[in-house]
Each structure stands twice: as structure tokens, then as C-alpha cells.
N, C-alpha and C positions, 0 to 999 in steps of 0.2 A: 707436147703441150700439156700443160699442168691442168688438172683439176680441179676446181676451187672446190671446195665441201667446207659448209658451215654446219658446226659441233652445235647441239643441243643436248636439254636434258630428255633420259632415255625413262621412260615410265616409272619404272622403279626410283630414281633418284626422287624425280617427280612426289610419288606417293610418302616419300621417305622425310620431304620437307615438309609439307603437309602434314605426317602426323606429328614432327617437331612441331611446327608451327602450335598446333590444336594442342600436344602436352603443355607448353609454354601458357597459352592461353588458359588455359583450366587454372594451372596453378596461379596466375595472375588473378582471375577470377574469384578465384579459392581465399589467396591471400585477402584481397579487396574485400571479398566478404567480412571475412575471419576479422579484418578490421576496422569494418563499418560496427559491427556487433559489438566489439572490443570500445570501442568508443560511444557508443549505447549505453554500457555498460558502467564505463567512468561516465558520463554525464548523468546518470543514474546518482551512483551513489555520492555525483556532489552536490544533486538535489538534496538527497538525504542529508546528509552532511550543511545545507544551508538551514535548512526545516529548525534541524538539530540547533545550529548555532542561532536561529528564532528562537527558539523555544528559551535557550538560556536567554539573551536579551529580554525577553520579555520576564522572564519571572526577576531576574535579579532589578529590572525597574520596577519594582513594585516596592512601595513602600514599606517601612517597616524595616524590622531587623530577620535575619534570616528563619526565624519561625513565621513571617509573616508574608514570606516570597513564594507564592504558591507558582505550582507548573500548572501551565493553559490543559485543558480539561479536553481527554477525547470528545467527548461529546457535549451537545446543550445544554443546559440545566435550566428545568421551570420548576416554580417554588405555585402554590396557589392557597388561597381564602377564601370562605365563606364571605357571601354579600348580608349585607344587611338586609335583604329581602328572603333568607334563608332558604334559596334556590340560582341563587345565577353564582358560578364558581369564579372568582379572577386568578388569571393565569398570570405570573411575572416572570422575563425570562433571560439568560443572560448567553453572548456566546462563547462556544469554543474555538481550538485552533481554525477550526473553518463551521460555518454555521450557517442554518435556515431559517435562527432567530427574526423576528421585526430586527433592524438596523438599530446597536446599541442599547438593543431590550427593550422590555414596554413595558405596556400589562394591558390586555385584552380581556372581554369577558365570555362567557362558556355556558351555556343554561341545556339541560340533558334534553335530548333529544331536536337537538337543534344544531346547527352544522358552525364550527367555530368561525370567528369571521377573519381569524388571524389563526395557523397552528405553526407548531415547527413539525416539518415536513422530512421527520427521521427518516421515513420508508419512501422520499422522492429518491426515485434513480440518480446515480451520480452521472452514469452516462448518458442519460435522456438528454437529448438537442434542444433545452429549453435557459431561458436566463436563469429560470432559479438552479440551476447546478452553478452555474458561473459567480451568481451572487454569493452564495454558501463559502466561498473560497475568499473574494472581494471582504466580505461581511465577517471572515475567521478575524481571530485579532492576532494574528501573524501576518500576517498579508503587509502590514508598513514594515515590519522587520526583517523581510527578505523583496523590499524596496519595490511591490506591485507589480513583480514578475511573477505572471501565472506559467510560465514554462517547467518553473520551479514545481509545478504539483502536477506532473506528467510525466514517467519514462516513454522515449522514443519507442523501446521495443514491446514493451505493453500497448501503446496506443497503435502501435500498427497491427496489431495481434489482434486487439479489440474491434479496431475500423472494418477487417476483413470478417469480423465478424455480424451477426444484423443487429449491429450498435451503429447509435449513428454520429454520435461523436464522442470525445472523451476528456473530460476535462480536468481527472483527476487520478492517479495512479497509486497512492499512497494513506497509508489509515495508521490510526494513532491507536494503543495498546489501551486496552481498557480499563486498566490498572490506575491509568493517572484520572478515572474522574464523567461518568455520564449517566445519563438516567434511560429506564424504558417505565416502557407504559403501556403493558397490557391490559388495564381492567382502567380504562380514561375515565373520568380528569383523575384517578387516586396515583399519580405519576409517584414513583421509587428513585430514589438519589442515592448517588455516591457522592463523599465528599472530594473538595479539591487533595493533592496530596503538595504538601510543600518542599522547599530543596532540603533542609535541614533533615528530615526525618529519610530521604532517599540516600542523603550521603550516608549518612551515621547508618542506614539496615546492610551500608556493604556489598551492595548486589546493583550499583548501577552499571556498572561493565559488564554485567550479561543479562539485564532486564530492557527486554524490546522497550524502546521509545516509538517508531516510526517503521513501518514494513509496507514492504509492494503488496497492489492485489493482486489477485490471483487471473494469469494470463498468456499461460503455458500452451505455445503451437506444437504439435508431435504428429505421429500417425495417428494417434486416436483423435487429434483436431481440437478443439479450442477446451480447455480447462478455463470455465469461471464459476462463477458460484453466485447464488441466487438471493443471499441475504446479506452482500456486501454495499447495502446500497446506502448506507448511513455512512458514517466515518471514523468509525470505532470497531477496530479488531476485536474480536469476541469469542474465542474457543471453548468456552464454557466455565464456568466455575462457580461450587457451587454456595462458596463462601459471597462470591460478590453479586453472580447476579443467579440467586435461587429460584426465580422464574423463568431465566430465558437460558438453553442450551443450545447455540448456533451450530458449533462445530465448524467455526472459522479456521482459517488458516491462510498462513503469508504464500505468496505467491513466487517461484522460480520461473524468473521470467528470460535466465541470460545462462546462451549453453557457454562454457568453458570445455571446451577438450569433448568428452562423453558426458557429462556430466550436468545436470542442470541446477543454478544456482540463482538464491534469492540476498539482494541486498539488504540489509538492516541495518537502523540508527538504532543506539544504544544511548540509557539515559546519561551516561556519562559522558555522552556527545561524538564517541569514535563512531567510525562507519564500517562495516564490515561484510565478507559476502560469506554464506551458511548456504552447504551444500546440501543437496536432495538426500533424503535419506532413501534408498534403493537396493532390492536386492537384483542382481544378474543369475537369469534363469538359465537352463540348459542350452535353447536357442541363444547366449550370448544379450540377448534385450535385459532392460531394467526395468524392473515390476516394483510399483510403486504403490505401498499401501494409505489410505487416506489415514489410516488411524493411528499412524506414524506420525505425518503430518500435521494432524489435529492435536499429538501429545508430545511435537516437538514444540509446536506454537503455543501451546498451554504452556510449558516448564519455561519457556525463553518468556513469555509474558511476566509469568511467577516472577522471574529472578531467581530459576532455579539453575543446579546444574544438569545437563542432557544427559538422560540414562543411558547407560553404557550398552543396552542391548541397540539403541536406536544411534548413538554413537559410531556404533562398529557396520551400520549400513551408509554411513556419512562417509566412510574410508575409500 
């Protein structure tokens, strides 16, 4: 008489599929990551890249012949006069690509020691969960030109960077180079202007293919945990200089928000309208990590504002 015996798997076969299974998984995992990021990444820079092609639309409608085509202005500009009463100051104000202007400018009046009844609110938070961050964007005179899509002034991988941090929403990922145009005002109402810059004199200096237009904020997750920085709250990149703005030395800098490989990398629009991604300048230390100095950063972000070219010593940590 036969014996029936039914074959099974024996432990080891067992444990063998199992960790196929879990390698396969990982790398699916791994992959999916690597491609959710990857696509962060290009939606990123074709934010930038739409920004970019506002910017052109809007200067080249502008009247006039091309000495009279100005590019939209990092930041606000308020002009002011003395009242006929030789103490109340009026303020008049106009917006930039995104702004906390009154709606289409005004003019408000200002008397010292008294609380304005209108300002523009350069040092309101961009991430603060309130309508005025949303209006600023709304109220920029880009906002018809990339057709009332606010998704357009957000990277994916910045806002989730930020959300997990104690922000509590985010409505803007992206600052304009301070080259093209804003005022501060440390010593109020005596507000300091730069002027507009127009296309004609950008083309003809030669340097719009490496002079930042448009950069991410700063919004880098890593071991050390969230890189931002505490005076991005207006919308004008600012690394210092002392030709333009002789009162204020920020020490801004564009933000690497997107790892490629080892490497962490920031998107940029250029005034000539290309998009491009500019690696971390980093050295690799004995342990293998990259040790990242700010003041690298701070004098990459300066020369690429300039329209300069990268010094070759910060160059060879890009490599």
C-alpha cells in the first residue's frame, strides 16, 4: 500500500522567498520614491519656468518701445509727500510680481507716531495661515499671466518640508532676485528705492543667462532637520550688497530643496528665461558626509544674483 505524502516548503525555502519578496519590495519602494521626488522636481522647475515666461509677457506688454519695457520688480515700491499740513506724510504705492500693496496702489496717509491705516506688510510672513499671504500673490501683477494658478508659486517638496515643520501652511516657495527692483525701510516713512530695470539694458549687459531671475526658498530636510531661514519673509532674495542695498545685509540664500543621487540641488530661472538646477556647493569630510558652509552659499547666491561668473574655488565644491 502506497503512501500518500504531500511536499511542502521546508523552512529555509520558506525564509528564502521572504527575503526575495522584501529585497524586491525595497527596491520597488526605493524606485517609487526616487520617482515621486524626480517629479517634484520637474514640476518645480516648470513652476519656474512659467514664473519665467510671466515675467517676459508682462514686460514686453508694456508700452513703449523696448527702453520702456520694464521687468516687474522684486518687491513693492512706495514713493511719499509731504501734506500740506507739514506733518502727515502720504504714502503711494505700486505692486510687484506678488505684493501686499492696497489692490492696484492708492495712497494712504502716515502722521509719526501713529499706526498707518494701510502699510505694505514687507515683514508679514509668507507662510503665516492668514488671507494676506494669499492676497500678496492674487494682488502680484503676474498672477493673470500664469492664468490664476496659485500651484504655480509652490514646490511640492518645499511645502511638505515646511508643513512638517511648525508652519502652518505654505503658500509660496519662490522669491525674485533683488537685482530687478524693491525698496526697504529701515528709518519709516524715509522708504529707499531701487529703480525698475528694463529688458533693453538686461539684454545688451550680456549676463541674462547667468543672472538669477526666480530661486526657491530655502527648505532643506537632512539629519540636522529643517534649514530655513528667518528673514525670507518678504519676496525679494537679498544676499547683501553693498552697492544696492547699503543698509540692509541679510545674507540670504536660494534654497536646495531636491536630492539628485548624493547631492542636493536648487532650481533656478534665469533672466533669460532658461530653467536650470545648481548643485550644492559641499565639501565631503573624512566620515564620507558633506559639510556645507553658509558662506559659500551666501557668495554663490550673491555672484548668480550679480550676473557674475561662480568663483572657481566654490566651483570645484559644485563637482
Amino acid at each position: 500500500m502506497k503512501e500518500n505524502l504531500q511536499k511542502g516548503f521546508t523552512l529555509i525555502e520558506l525564509l528564502m522567498v521572504i527575503g526575495i519578496v522584501g529585497l524586491l519590495a525595497a527596491a520597488l519602494i526605493t524606485n517609487m520614491t526616487s520617482g515621486i521626488a524626480g517629479g517634484q522636481k520637474l514640476k518645480c522647475m516648470a513652476n519656474l519656468k512659467n514664473l519665467a515666461q510671466a515675467v517676459s509677457s508682462y514686460t514686453t506688454s508694456q508700452s513703449g518701445d523696448d527702453d520702456d519695457q520694464h521687468i516687474p520688480t522684486a518687491g513693492s515700491f512706495e514713493t511719499s509727500h509731504l501734506g500740506s499740513d507739514l506733518e502727515t506724510v502720504y504714502f503711494s504705492s505700486s505692486a510687484a510680481w506678488v505684493s501686499w500693496t492696497p489692490a492696484g496702489g492708492g495712497e494712504w496717509p502716515y502722521k509719526p507716531g501713529l499706526t498707518e491705516s494701510k502699510e505694505d506688510s514687507m515683514n508679514a510672513s509668507t507662510f503665516a495661515d492668514t488671507t494676506l499671504a494669499f492676497f500678496s500673490i492674487t494682488n502680484g501683477v503676474l498672477w493673470s499671466y500664469i492664468g490664476g494658478d496659485a500651484s504655480v508659486y509652490f514646490c511640492g517638496t518645499h511645502k511638505k518640508v515646511l508643513e512638517a515643520a511648525p508652519v502652518k501652511r505654505v503658500y509660496r516657495s519662490y522669491v525674485m532676485n533683488y537685482y530687478f527692483g524693491y525698496h526697504d525701510k529701515p528709518n519709516k516713512p524715509k522708504y529707499k528705492h531701487h529703480h525698475h530695470r528694463n529688458l533693453g539694458s538686461i539684454n545688451q549687459s550680456g549676463t541674462a543667462a547667468i543672472r538669477v531671475l526666480f530661486a526657491e526658498l530655502p527648505g532643506q530636510k537632512d539629519q540636522k532637520g529643517v534649514f530655513t531661514g528667518e528673514t525670507w519673509g518678504d519676496s525679494v532674495l537679498n544676499p547683501g550688497d553693498s552697492n544696492l542695498a547699503p543698509d540692509t545685509n541679510k545674507d540670504e540664500y536660494f534654497g536646495f530643496n531636491h536630492r539628485v543621487s548624493n547631492r542636493w540641488v536648487a532650481n533656478v530661472a534665469f533672466a533669460d528665461g532658461h530653467v536650470d538646477g545648481v548643485v550644492q556647493p559641499a565639501v565631503r569630510g573624512s566620515d564620507g558626509k558633506a559639510k556645507v558652509d553658509v558662506a559659500d552659499l551666501i557668495n554663490l547666491t550673491k555672484q548668480m544674483c550679480n550676473g557674475e561668473e561662480i568663483a572657481i574655488d566654490i566651483r570645484k565644491k559644485m563637482m
